[in-house]
N, C-alpha and C positions, 0 to 999 in steps of 0.2 A: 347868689353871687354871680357876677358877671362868667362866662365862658373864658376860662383861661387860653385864648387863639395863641398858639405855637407852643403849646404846653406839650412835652411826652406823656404819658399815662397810660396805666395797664387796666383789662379789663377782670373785671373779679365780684361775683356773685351773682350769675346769672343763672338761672335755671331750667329756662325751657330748654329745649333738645338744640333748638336752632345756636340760642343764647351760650348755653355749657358748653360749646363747639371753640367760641370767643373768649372764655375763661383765659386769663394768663397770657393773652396777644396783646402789643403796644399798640401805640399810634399817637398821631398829633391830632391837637384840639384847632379843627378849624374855625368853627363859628358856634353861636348857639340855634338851638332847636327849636318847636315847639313845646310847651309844658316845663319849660325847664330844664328840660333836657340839652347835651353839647354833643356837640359833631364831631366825631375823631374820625379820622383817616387812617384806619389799622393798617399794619405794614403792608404792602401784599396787596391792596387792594385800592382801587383807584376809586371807589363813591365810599364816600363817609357814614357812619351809623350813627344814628339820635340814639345816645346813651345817657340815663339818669346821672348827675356827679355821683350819686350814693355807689355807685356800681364800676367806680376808678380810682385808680391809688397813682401816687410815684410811684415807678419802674424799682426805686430803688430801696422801697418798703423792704424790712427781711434781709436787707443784705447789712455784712459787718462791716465799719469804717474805723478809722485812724484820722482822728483832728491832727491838725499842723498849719503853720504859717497864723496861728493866732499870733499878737500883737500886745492884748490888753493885759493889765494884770492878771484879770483872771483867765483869761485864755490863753495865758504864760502858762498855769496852773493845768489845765485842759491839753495841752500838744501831745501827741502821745498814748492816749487816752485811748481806746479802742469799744466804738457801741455798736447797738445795731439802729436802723433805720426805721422809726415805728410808723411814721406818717409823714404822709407834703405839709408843709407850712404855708409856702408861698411861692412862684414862680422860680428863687434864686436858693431856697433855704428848702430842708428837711426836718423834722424832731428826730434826733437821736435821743435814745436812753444810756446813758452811761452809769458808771456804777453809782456815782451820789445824784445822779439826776437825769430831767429830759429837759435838751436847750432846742431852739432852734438855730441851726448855724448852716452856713452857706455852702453851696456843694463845692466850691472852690477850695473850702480847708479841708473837706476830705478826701481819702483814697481810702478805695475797697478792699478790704482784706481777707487773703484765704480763707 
């Protein structure tokens, strides 16, 4: 997959000493790498790191939301709804799990909840 350029992403499973230091630090996807690998700019730091996609999540993996401002019948059905965050979908969307399912929907219908 192409290098998602201006994507936010967290860094998560890395293991060397240097690596586990990066664990849980953001940044933006500048470019891609060699190997495959994509270039995030972690906060804090002004040169970018060649990071595997395997070893990046959405920022907002783990955290709990509240759907709203849906429209369609079924996301009439979904307002309200409260899940958590399992994975990125796509630059504008996340998969949530809710309680009969996991959709992907756009981070504009949701807000994080305590």
């Amino acid at each position: 997959a192409p290098a998602p350029v201006g994507k936010r992403l967290r860094v998560v499973g890395l293991t060397s000493a240097k690596g586990a230091m990066m664990n849980g630090k953001e940044g933006e996807v500048t470019g891609a790498g060699d190997n495959g690998r994509w270039l995030v700019r972690l906060d804090g730091n002004a040169d970018p790191h060649a990071l595997k996609p395997e070893n990046l999540e959405d920022p907002m993996v783990g955290r709990w939301v509240r759907v709203f401002g849906l429209t369609s019948a079924k996301g009439l059905t979904l307002n309200g709804q409260i899940g958590e965050v399992v994975s990125g979908s796509d630059p504008v969307r996340v998969n949530v799990r809710l309680s009969s399912e996991t959709l992907a929907l756009k981070m504009a219908n949701l807000e994080e909840v305590a």
